[in-house]
C-alpha positions as a Markdown table, in Angstrom:
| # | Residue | x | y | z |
|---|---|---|---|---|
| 1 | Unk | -47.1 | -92.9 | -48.9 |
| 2 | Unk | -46.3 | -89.8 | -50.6 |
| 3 | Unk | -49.0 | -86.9 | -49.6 |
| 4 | Unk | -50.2 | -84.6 | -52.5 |
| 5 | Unk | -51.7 | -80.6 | -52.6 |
| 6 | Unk | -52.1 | -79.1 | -49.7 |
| 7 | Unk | -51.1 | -81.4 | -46.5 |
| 8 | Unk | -48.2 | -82.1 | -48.5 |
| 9 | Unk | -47.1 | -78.5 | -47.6 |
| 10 | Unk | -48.3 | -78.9 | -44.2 |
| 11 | Unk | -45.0 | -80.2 | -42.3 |
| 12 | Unk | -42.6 | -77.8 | -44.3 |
| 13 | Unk | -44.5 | -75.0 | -42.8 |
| 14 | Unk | -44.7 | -76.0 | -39.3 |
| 15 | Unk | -41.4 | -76.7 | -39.5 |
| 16 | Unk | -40.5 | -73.0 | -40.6 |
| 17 | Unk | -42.9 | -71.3 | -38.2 |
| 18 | Unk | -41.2 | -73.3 | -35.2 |
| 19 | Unk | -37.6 | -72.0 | -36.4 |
| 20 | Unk | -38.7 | -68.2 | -37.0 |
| 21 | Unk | -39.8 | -68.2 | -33.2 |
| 22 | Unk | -37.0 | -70.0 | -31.8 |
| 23 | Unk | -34.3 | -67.4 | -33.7 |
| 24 | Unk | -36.6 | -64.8 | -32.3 |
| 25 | Unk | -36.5 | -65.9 | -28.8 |
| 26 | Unk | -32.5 | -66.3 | -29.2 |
| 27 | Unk | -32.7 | -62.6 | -30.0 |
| 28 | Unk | -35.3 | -61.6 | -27.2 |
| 29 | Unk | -32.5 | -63.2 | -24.4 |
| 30 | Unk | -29.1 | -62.4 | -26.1 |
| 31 | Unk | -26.7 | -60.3 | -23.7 |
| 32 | Unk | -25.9 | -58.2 | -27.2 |
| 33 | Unk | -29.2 | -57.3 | -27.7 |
| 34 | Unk | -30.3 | -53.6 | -27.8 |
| 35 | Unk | -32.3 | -52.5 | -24.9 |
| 36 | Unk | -36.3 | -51.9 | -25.4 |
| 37 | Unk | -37.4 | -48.7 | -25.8 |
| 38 | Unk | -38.0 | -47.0 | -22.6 |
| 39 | Unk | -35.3 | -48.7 | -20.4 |
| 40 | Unk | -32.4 | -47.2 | -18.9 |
| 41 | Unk | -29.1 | -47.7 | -20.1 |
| 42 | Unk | -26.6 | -49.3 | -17.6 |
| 43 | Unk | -24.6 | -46.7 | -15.4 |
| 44 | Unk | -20.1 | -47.4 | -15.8 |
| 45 | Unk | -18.4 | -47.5 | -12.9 |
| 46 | Unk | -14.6 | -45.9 | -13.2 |
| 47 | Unk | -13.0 | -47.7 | -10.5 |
| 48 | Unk | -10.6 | -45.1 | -8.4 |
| 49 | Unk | -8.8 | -47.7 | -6.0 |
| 50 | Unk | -5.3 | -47.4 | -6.1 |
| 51 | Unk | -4.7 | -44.0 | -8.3 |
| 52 | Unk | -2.4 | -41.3 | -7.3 |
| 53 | Unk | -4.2 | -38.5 | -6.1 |
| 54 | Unk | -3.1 | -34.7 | -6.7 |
| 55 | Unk | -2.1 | -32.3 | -4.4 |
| 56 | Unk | -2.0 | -28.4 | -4.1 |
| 57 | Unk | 1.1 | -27.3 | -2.2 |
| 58 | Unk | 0.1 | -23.9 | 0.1 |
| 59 | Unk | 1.1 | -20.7 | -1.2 |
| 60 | Unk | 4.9 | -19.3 | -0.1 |
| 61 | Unk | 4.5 | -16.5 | 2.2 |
| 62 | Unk | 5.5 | -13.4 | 0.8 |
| 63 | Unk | 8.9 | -11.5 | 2.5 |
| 64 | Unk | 7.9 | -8.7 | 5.1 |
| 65 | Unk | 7.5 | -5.5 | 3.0 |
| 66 | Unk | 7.4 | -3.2 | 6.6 |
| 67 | Unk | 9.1 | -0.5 | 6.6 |
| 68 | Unk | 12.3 | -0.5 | 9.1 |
| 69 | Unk | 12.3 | 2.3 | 11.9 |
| 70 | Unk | 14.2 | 5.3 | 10.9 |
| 71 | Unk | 17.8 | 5.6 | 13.4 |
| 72 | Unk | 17.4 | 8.6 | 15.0 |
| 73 | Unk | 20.3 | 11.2 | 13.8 |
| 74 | Unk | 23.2 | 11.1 | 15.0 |
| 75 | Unk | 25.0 | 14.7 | 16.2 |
| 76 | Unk | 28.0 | 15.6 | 14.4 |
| 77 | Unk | 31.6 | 16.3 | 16.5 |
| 78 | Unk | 31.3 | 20.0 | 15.3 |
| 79 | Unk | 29.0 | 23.1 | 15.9 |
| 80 | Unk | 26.7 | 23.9 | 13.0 |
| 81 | Unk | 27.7 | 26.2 | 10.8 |
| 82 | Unk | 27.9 | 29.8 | 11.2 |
| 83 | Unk | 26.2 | 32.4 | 8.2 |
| 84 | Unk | 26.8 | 36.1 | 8.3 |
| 85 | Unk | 24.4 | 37.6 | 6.1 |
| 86 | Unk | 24.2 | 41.4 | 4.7 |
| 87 | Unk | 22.0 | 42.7 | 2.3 |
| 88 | Unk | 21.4 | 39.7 | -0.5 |
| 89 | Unk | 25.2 | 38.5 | 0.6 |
| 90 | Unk | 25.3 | 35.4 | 2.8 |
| 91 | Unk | 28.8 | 33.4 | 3.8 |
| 92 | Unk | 29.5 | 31.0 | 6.1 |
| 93 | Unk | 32.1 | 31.7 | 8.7 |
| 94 | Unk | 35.4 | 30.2 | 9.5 |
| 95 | Unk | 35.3 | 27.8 | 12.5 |
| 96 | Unk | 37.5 | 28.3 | 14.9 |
| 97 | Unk | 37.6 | 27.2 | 18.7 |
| 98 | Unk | 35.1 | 25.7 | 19.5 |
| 99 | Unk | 33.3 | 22.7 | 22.0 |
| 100 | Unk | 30.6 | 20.5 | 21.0 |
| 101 | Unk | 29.1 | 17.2 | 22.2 |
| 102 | Unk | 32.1 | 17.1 | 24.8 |
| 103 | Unk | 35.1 | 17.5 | 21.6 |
| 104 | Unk | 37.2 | 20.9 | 22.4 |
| 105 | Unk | 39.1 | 22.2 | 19.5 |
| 106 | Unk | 41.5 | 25.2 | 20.0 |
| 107 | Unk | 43.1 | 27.8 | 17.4 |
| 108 | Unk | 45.3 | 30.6 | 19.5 |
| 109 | Unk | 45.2 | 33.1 | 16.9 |
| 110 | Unk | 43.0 | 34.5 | 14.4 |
| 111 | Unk | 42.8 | 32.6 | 11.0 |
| 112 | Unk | 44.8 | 34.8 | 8.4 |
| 113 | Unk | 42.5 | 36.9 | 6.2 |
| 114 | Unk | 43.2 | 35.3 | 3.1 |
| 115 | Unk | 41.7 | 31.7 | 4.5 |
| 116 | Unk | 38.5 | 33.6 | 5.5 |
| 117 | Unk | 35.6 | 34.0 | 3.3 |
| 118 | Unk | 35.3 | 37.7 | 2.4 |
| 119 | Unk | 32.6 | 40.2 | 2.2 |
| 120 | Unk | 32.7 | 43.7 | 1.1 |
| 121 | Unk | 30.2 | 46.4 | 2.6 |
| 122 | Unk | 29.3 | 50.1 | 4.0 |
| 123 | Unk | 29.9 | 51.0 | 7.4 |
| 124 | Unk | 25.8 | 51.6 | 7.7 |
| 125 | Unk | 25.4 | 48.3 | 7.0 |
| 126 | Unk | 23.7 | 46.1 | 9.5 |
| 127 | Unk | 25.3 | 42.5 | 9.9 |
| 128 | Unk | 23.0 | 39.6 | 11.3 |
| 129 | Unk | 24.3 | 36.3 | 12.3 |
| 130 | Unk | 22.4 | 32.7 | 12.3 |
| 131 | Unk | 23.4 | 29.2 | 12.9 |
| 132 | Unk | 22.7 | 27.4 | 9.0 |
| 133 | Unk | 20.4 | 24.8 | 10.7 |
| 134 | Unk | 18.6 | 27.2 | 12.7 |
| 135 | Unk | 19.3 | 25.8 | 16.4 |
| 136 | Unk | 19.6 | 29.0 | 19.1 |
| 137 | Unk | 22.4 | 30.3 | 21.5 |
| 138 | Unk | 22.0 | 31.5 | 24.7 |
| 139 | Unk | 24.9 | 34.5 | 24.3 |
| 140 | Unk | 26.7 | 35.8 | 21.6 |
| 141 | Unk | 29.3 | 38.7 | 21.2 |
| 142 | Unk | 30.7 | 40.3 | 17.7 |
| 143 | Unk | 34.2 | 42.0 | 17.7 |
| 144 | Unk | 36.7 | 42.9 | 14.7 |
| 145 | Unk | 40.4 | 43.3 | 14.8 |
| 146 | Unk | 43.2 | 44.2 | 12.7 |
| 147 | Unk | 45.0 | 40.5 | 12.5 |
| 148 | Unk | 45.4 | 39.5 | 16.1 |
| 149 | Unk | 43.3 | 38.2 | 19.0 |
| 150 | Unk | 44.7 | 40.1 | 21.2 |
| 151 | Unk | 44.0 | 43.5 | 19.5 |
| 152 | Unk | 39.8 | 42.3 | 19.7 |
| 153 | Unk | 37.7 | 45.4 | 19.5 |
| 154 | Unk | 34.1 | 44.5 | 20.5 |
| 155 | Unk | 31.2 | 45.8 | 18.4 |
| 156 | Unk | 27.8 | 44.2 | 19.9 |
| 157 | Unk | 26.3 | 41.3 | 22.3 |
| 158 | Unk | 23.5 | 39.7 | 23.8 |
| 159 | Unk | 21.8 | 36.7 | 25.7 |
| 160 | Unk | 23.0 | 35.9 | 28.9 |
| 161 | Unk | 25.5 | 34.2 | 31.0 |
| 162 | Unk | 24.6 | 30.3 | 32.3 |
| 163 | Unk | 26.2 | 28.1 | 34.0 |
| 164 | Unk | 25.5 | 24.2 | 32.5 |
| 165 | Unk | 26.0 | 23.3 | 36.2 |
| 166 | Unk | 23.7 | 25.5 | 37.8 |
| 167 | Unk | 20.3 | 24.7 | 38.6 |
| 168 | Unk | 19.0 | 28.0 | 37.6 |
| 169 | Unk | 16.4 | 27.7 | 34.5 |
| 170 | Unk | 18.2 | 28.0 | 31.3 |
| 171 | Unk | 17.8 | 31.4 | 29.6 |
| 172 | Unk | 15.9 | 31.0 | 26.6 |
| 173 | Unk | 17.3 | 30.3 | 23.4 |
| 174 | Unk | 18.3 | 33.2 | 20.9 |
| 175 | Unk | 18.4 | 32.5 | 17.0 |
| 176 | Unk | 19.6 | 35.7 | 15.8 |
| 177 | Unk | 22.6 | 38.1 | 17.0 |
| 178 | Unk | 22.3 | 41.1 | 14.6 |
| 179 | Unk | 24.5 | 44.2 | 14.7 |
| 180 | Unk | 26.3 | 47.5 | 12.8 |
| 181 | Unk | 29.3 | 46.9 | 11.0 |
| 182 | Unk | 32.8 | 48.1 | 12.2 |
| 183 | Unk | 34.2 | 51.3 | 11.1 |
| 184 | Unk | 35.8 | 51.7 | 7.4 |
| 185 | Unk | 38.8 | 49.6 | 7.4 |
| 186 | Unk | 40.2 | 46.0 | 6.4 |
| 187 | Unk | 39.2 | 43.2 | 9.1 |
| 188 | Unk | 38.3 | 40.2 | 10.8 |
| 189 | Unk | 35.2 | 39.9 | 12.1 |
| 190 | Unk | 34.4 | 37.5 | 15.0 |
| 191 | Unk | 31.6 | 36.3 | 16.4 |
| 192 | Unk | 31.6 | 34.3 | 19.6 |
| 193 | Unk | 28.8 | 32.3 | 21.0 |
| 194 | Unk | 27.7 | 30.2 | 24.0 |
| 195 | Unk | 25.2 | 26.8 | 24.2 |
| 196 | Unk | 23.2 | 25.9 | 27.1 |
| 197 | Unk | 23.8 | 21.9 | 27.4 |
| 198 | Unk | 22.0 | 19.6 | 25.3 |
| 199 | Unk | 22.0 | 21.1 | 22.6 |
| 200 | Unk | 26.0 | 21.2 | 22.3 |
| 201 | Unk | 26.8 | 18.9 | 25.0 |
| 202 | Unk | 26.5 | 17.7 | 28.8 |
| 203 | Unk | 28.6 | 20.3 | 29.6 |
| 204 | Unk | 27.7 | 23.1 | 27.8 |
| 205 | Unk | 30.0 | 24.2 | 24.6 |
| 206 | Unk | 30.7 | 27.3 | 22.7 |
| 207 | Unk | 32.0 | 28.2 | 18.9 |
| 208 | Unk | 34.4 | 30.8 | 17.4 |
| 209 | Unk | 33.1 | 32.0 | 13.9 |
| 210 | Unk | 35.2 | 34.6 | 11.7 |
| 211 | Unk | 35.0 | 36.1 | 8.3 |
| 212 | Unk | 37.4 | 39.0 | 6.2 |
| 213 | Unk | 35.1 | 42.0 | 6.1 |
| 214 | Unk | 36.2 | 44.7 | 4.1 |
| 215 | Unk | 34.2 | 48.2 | 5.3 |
| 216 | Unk | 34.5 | 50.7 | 2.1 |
């Protein structure tokens, strides 16, 4: 029986209405369907099983920057040296015998003139005698002479006497042996002087100093 105006259109459109909700439902439950509004989107997980993992190596120590202890100094095998000074002129002696720190050294006779450092001055003039690092002497004595030691003439002297193996208290030290020059006249000029212990050695020491001094 065919079926004419308007329940003829009655099936088609059931049949459409039932097919627009059934896609819709498909959509509603589909895994690739976007989220409703309001929900929270899933959290990823990165898994971290079995990755290397970094490490930071300590710091190298640095190298010791303290400063080493200073060696104490070491005394030389000779006397200081020996300045004659007059006026603005200042020279350094000739070493002769001498003993220091336990080492003897002999000359026999007196340096000729020409080795010696020379200084010309007035017979007023007033001579003074130091050690160049500015240690003391417990004695001292100044002479002149022509050309030998045995023709000595003594001028001036001071301190006194010790014996290193007494035990009387060392005199005290002296820094300075001043005295007047020798009469006019071409010389040498020695000056002679004596250490208490320690400071020249266990023994005690002494030193020979000599210069050419010319008196105009």
């Amino acid at each position: 029986m065919r079926r004419t105006g308007t329940s003829a259109l009655a099936l088609p459109a059931t049949a459409i209405v039932a097919s627009m909700w059934l896609a819709l439902a498909c959509a509603v439950g589909s895994p690739s369907a976007p989220p409703s509004i309001g929900q929270a989107s899933p959290t990823a997980v990165i898994p971290t099983a079995g990755l290397p993992t970094a490490s930071i190596a300590p710091p190298t120590a640095k190298p010791s920057t303290a400063t080493p202890s200073v060696s104490p100094t070491v005394q030389t095998a000779e006397p200081p040296a020996g300045d004659l000074t007059v006026g603005a002129l200042k020279a350094s002696g000739h070493l002769g015998s001498y003993c220091w720190v336990g080492v003897c050294s002999d000359e026999f006779e007196l340096a000729p003139k020409s080795s010696l450092p020379t200084l010309h001055v007035l017979p007023s003039a007033q001579l003074e005698f130091t050690l160049a690092d500015g240690s003391g002497f417990v004695q001292w004595d100044a002479s002149y002479s022509s050309a030998k030691m045995a023709d000595l003439v003594p001028i001036d002297g001071g301190g006194s006497a010790y014996d290193p193996d007494s035990t009387a208290t060392p005199p005290p030290d002296l820094v300075t042996a001043a005295f007047a020059a020798p009469p006019r006249g071409d010389w040498t000029l020695v000056v002679t002087l004596h250490f208490v212990d320690a400071a020249a050695s266990v023994t005690g020491g002494s030193a020979v100093y000599s210069w050419h001094l010319i008196v105009q």
